[in-house]
C-alpha positions as CSV (number, residue, x, y, z in Angstrom):
1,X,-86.3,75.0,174.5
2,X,-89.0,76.3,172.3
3,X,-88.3,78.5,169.1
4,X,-89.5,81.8,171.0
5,X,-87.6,80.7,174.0
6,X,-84.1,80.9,172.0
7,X,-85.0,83.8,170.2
8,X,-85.6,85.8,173.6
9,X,-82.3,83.9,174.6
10,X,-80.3,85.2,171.4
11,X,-81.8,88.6,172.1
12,X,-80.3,89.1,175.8
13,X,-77.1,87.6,175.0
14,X,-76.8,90.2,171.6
15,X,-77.7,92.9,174.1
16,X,-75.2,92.0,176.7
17,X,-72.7,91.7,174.1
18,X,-73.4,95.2,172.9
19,X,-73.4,96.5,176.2
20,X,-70.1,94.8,177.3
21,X,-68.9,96.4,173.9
22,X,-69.7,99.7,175.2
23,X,-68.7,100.0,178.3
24,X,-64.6,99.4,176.7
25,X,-64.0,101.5,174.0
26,X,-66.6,99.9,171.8
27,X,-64.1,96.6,171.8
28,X,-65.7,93.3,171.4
29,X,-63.8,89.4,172.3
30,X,-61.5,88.9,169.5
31,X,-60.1,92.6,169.8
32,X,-62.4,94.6,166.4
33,X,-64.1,97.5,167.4
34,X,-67.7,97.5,166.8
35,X,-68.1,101.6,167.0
36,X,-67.1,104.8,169.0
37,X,-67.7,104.3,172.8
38,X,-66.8,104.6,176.0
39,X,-64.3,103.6,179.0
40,X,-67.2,102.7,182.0
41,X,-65.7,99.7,183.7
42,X,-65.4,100.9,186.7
43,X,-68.1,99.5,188.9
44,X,-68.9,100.5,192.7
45,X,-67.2,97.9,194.7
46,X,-63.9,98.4,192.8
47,X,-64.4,102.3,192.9
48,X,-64.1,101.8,196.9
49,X,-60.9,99.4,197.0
50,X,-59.3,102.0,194.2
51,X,-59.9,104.5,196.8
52,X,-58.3,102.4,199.7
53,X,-55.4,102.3,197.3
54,X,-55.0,105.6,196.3
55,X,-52.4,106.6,198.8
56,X,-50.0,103.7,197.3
57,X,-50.0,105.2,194.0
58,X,-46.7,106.7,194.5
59,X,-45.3,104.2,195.8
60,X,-46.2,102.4,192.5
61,X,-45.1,104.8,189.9
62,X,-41.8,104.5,191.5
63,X,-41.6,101.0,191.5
64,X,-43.3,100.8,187.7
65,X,-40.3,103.4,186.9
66,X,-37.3,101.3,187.9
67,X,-38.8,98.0,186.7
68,X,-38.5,100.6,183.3
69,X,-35.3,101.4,183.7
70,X,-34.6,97.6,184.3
71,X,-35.8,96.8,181.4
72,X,-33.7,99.7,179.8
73,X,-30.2,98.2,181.4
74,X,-30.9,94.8,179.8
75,X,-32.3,95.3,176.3
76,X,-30.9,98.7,175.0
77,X,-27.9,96.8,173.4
78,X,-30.6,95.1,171.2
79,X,-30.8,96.4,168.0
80,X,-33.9,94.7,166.5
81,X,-35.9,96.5,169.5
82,X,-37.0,100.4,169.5
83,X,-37.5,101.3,173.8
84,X,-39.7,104.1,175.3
85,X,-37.5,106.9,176.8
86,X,-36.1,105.7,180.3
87,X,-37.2,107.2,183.1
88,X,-34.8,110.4,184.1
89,X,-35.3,112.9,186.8
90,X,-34.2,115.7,185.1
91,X,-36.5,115.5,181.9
92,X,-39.7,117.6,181.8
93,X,-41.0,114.2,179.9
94,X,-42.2,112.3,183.6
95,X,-43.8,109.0,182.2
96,X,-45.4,106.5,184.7
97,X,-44.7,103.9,182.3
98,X,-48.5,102.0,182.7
99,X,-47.4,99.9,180.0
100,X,-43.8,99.0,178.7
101,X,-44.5,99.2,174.7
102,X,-41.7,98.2,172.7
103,X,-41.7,98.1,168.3
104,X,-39.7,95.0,167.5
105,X,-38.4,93.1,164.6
106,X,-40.3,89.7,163.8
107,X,-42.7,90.8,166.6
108,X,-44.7,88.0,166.3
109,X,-42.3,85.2,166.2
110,X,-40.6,86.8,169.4
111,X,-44.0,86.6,171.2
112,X,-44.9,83.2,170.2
113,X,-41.2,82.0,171.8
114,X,-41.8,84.1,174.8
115,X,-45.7,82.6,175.5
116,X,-43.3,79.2,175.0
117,X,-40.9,80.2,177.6
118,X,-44.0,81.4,180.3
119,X,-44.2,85.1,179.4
120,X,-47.4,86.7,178.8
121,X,-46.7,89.9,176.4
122,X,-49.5,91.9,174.4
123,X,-50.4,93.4,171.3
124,X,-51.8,96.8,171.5
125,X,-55.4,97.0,170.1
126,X,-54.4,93.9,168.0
127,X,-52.0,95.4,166.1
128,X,-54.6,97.8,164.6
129,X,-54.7,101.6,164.2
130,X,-57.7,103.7,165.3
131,X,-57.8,104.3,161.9
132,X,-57.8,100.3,160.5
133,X,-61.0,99.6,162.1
134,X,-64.0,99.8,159.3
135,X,-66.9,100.1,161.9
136,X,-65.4,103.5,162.4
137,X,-65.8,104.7,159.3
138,X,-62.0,106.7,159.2
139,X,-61.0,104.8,156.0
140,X,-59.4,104.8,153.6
141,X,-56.7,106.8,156.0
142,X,-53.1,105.5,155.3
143,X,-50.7,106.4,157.9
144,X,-47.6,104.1,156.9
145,X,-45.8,105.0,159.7
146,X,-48.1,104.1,162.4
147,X,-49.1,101.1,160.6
148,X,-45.7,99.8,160.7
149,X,-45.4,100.6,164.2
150,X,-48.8,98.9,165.0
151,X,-46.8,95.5,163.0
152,X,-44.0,95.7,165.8
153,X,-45.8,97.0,168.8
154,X,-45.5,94.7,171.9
155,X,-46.0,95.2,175.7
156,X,-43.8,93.7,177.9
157,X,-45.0,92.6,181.3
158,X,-45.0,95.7,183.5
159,X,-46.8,95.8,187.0
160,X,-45.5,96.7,190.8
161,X,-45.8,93.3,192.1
162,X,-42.9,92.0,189.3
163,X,-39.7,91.1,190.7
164,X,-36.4,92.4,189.5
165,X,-35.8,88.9,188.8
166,X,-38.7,88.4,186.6
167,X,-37.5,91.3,184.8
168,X,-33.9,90.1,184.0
169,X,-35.6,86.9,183.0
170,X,-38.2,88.6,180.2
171,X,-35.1,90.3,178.8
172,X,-32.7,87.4,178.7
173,X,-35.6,85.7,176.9
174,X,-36.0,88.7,174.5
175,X,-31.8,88.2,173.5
176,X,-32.2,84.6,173.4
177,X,-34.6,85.1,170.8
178,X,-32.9,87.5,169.2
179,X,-29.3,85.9,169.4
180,X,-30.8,82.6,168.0
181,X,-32.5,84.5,164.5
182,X,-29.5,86.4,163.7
183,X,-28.5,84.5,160.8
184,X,-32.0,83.9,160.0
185,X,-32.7,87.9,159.7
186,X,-29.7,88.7,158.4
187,X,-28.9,91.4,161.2
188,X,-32.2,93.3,160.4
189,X,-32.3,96.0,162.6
190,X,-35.2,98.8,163.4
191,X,-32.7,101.2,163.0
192,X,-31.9,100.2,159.7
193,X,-35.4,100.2,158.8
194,X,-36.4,103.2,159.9
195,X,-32.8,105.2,159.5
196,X,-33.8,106.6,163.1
197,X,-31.7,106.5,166.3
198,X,-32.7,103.9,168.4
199,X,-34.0,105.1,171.9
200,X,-31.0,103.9,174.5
């Protein structure tokens, strides 16, 4: 390949990187931000299956909700974890829980032992702030709080097709964990942390 050849080549490929970085919230491979953006990934053929499936949503949110509350039974005697609110039918709060974020003590050591044990989990915007990333010119904004939540912030799996099983088994990994580092931590607690109630 000649000199102008790979040039050209470097050229499309820093495009369609831009591009790709565009089209989701400026967000680039490893998870930085390159700059303000937009949320375009929605192309045709998928718009016409969501529309298929449109009628199912429901049907979802209901099933998304007791995985939630599932989640809620199992882990809200844990007191290294912080949980969403749990679902409730007679709160004006009516959450469809599209993710199951959870703030954590030693958040990353619990997500290396549950990638060990099969479970995928993820770190919201890579444990970054709106604010943290340089390419959008916010800094030098401290928020402490929000910061410290970004350093415990972990999604739990969370979609309709999980199994109630599948569930018990993410949170008996979660107290494994947690029952195996107590006398590492030294009973460190969120709640002691923060001197907030844990949400139970």
């Amino acid at each position: 390949m000649g000199l102008k050849a790979a040039h050209g080549l470097w050229e499309v490929e820093e495009i369609a990187g831009k591009v790709r970085s565009l089209r989701d919230h400026g967000r680039m491979p490893n998870g930085d931000v390159s700059g303000w953006s937009f949320n375009c990934r929605l192309d045709n053929l998928h718009a016409a299956i969501l529309d298929l499936k449109l009628k199912q949503v429901p049907e979802w949110i209901q099933r998304r909700r007791a995985l939630a509350a599932l989640y809620e039974k199992h882990l809200s005697s844990v007191p290294e974890l912080r949980l969403p609110p749990p679902p409730s039918e007679s709160s004006a709060y009516f959450d469809v829980f599209q993710n199951y974020e959870i703030e954590a003590v030693n958040r990353d050591q619990l997500r290396e032992y549950l990638t060990k044990n099969g479970i995928e989990t993820l770190i919201p915007w890579g444990g970054k702030g709106v604010h943290q990333f340089p390419s959008l010119g916010l800094e030098p904004v401290q928020l402490p709080c929000t910061e410290r939540m970004f350093e415990q912030a972990l999604m739990l799996p969370l979609h309709c097709e999980l199994e109630d099983e599948q569930i018990v088994y993410v949170s008996d990994m979660v107290k494994t964990f947690y029952s195996g580092r107590a006398a590492l931590t030294g009973q460190a607690t969120l709640r002691a942390q923060s001197g907030e109630q844990l949400t139970a």
